[in-house]
N, C-alpha and C positions, 0 to 999 in steps of 0.2 A: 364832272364826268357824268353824263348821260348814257346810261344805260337801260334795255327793255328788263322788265320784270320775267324772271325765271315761271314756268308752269305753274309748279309749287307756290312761288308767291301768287300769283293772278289767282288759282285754287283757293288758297287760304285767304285772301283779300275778301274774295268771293263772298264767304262763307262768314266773314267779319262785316260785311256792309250791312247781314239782315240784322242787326243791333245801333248799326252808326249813320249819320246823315249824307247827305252826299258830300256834301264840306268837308268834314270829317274824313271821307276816303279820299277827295280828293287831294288832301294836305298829305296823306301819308301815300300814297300813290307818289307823288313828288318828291318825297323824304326819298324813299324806296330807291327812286331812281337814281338818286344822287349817289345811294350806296349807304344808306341807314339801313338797320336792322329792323325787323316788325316791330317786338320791342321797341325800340327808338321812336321808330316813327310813331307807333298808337301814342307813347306819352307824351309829346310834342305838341299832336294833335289834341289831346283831351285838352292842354294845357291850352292852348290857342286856340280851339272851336269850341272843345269843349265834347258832348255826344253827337 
């Protein structure tokens, strides 16, 4: 199930990218949509990209 990222996520995504690499956002960007939680997705992504 694909769905768009609510304001508030894109906002706080935002505001998370000036610490993380594009890989990085882009792995939890995808989490997101699937319908993982920020939470979720950030640890997913450290675990598999890494920063």
């Amino acid at each position: 199930m694909k769905k768009e990222l609510t304001q508030r996520q894109k906002d706080t995504l935002a505001r998370h990218s000036e610490h993380h690499t594009a890989k990085h956002m882009s792995v939890m960007k995808t989490m997101m949509k699937q319908g993982k939680t920020f939470g979720e997705s950030h640890k997913a992504a450290m675990k598999k990209v890494g920063k």
